[in-house]
C-alpha positions as CSV (number, residue, x, y, z in Angstrom):
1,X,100.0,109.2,115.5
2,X,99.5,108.2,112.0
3,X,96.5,110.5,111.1
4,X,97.1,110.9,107.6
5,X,97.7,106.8,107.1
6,X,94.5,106.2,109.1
7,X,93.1,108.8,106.7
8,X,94.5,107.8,103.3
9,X,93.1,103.9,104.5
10,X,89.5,105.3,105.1
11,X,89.6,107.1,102.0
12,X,90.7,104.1,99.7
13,X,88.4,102.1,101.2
14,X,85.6,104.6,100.5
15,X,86.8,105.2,97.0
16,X,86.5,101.1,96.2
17,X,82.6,101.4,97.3
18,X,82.2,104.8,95.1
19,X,84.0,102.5,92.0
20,X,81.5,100.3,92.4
21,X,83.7,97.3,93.1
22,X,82.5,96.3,96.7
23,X,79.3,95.6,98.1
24,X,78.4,95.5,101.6
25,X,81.1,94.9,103.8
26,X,83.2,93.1,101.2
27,X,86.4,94.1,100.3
28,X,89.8,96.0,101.9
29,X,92.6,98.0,101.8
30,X,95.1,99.2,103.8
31,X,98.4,101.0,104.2
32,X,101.8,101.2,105.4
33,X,104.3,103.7,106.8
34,X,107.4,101.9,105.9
35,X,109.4,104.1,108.2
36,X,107.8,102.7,111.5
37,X,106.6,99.8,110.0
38,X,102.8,100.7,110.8
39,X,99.8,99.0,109.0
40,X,96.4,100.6,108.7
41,X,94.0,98.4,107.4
42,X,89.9,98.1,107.3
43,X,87.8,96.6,110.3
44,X,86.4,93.3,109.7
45,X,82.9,93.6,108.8
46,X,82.3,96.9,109.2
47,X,79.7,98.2,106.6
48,X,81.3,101.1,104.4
49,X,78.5,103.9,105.4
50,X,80.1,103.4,108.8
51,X,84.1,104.2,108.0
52,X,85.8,106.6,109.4
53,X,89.3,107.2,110.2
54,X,89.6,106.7,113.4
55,X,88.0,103.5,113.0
56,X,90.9,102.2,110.7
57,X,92.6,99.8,112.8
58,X,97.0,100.0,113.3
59,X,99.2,97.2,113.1
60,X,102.9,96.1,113.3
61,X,104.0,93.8,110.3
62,X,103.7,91.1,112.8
63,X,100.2,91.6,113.4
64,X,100.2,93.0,116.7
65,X,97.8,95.7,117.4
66,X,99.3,99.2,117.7
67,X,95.7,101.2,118.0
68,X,92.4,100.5,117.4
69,X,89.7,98.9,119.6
70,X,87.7,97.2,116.3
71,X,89.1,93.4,114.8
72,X,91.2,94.3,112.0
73,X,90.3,92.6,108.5
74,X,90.1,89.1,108.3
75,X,92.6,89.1,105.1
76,X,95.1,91.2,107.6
77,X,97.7,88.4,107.4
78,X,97.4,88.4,103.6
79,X,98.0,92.3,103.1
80,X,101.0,91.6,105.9
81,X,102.9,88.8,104.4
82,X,102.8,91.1,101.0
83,X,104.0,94.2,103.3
84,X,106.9,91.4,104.6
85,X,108.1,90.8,100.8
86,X,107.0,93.0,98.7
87,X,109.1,95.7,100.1
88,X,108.1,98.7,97.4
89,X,104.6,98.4,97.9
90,X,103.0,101.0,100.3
91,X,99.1,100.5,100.1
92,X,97.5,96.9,98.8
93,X,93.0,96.3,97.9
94,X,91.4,93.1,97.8
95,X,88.0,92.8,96.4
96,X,85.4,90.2,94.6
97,X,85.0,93.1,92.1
98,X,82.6,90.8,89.4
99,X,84.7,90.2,86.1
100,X,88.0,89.9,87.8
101,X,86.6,87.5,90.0
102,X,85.3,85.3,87.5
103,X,88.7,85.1,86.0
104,X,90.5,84.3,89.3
105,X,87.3,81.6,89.9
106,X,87.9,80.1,86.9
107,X,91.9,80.3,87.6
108,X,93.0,81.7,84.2
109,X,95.6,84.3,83.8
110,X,94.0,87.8,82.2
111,X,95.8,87.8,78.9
112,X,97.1,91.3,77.7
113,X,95.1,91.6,74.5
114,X,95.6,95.1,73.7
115,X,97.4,98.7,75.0
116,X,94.7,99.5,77.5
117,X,96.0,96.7,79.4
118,X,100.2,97.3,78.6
119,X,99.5,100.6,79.8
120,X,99.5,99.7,83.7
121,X,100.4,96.0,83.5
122,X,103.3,94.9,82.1
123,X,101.8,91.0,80.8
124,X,99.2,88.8,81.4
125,X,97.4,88.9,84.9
126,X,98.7,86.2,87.1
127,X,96.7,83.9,89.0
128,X,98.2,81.8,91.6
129,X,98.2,78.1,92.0
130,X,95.3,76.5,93.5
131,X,95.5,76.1,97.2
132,X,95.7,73.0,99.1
133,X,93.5,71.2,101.7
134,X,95.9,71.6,104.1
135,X,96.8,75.5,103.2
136,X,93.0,76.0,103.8
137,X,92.9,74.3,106.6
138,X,96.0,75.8,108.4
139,X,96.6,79.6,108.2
140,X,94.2,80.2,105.3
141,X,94.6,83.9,105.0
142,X,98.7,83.7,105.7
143,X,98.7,80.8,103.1
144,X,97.0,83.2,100.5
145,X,99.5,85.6,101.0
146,X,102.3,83.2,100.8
147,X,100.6,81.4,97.4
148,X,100.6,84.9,96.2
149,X,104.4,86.0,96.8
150,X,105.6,82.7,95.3
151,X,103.7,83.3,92.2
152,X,106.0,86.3,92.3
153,X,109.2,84.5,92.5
154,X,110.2,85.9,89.0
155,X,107.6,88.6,88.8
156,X,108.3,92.6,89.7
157,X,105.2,93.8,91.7
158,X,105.6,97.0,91.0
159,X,105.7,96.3,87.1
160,X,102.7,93.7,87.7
161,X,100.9,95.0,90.2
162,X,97.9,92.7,90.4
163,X,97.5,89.1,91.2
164,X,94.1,87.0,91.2
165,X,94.0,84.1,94.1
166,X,92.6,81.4,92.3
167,X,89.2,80.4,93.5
168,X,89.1,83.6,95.0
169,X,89.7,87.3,93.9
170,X,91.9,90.1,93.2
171,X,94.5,92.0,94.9
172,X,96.2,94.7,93.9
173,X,99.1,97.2,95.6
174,X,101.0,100.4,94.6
175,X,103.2,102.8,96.0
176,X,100.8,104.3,98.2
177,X,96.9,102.9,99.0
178,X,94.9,105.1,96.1
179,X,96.9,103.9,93.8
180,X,96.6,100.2,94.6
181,X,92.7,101.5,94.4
182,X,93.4,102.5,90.9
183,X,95.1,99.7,90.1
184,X,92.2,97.8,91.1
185,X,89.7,100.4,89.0
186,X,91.9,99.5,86.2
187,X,92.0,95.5,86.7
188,X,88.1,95.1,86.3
189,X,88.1,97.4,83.5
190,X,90.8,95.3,81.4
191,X,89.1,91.9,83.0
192,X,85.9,93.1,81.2
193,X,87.5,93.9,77.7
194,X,89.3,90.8,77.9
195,X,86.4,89.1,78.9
196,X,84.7,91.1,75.6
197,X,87.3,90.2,73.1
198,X,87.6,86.2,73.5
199,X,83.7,86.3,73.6
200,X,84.2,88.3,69.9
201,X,86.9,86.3,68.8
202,X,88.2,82.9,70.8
203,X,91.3,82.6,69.1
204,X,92.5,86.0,69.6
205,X,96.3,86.2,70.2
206,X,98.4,88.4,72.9
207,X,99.3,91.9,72.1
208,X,103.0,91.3,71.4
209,X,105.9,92.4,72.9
210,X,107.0,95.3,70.4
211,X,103.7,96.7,71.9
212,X,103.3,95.4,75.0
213,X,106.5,97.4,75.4
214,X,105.8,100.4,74.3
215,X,102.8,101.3,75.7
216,X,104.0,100.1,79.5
217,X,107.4,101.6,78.9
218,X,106.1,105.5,77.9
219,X,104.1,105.3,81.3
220,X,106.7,103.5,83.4
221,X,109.7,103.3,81.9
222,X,113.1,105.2,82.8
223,X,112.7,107.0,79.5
224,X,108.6,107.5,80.8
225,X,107.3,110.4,78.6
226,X,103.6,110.4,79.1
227,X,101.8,112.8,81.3
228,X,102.9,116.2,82.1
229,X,106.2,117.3,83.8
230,X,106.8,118.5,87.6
């Protein structure tokens, strides 16, 4: 059962390593079939040149394991609790990918400076709040995923679909687990040029919403023209 999940997992994870965003055995993703409610998701620990599907461990959104002899992920409750809430999402990547990390370490929102950006997020990149001492102490990785989804409260994941866990990293989700690894691929990108431009000019302003919507609206919107027609 679930061959092509297991498969589409081990492929997203291979494709972070490939993007250069992990190193060693940093770094997951994972996947769900939202018609059974089965996770796949990354062993903990497991070094990248050692992935294979059948390694990809299966899990119900309660954390029970379906299949899989290997220790899932150690951020498993994380990806779960935004599985639980985030019910349009059907693949999510965490990494420490460099520039997007330094943003969430230094717990400022990205800022959409320009159309690169509004092309796949729709605003600034959100970072959560900073977590508490009992948060960290109690269900840390549970705790992330809940800091996250309240940072959401009036937020569309699927318009925004990035979030950076202050003190921490990135995660990022999409409708199926390559294209929460594109949506990561993109993130470090746009963290760089953002990154670029307040080193250029400090003061430099938001792109504005007359543009902001424009260039997120012809990729995303109902009226979506961009791209070529099936």
């Amino acid at each position: 059962m679930h061959e092509e999940l297991k498969r589409n997992v081990c492929d997203a994870n291979l494709e972070l390593r490939k993007r250069e965003l992990v190193i060693y055995s940093w770094g997951n993703a994972s996947g769900i079939d939202r018609s059974t409610g089965t996770v796949a998701i990354k062993p903990s620990g497991l070094p990248y040149d050692e992935l294979t599907p059948d390694k990809m461990v299966l899990l119900d959104l309660d954390g029970s394991i379906i299949e899989g002899t290997l220790k899932p992920s150690s951020d498993t409750p994380t990806h779960l609790e935004l599985y639980r809430n985030f019910e349009a999402i059907g693949g999510i990547c965490h990494t420490h990918s460099p520039t997007a990390t330094m943003w969430a370490q230094a717990c400022r929102a990205i800022p959409c400076f320009g159309t690169t950006h509004a092309d796949y997020f729709y605003g600034a990149i959100p970072v959560t709040d900073i977590m508490t001492k009992e948060q960290i102490q109690t269900d840390y990785e549970l705790n992330t995923g809940k800091a996250i989804v309240s940072r959401f409260a009036d937020i569309d994941p699927m318009q925004m679909p990035a979030v950076l866990a202050a003190k921490h990293g990135p995660f990022t989700w999409g409708k199926n687990p390559a294209a929460a690894v594109e949506a990561m691929v993109v993130l470090e990108q746009i963290a760089a040029m953002a990154l670029g431009t307040i080193t250029i000019n400090r003061d430099q302003g938001a792109i504005g919403n007359t543009l902001l919507d424009k260039h997120y609206l012809r990729k995303h919107g109902r009226n979506a023209y961009y791209g070529q027609k099936s």
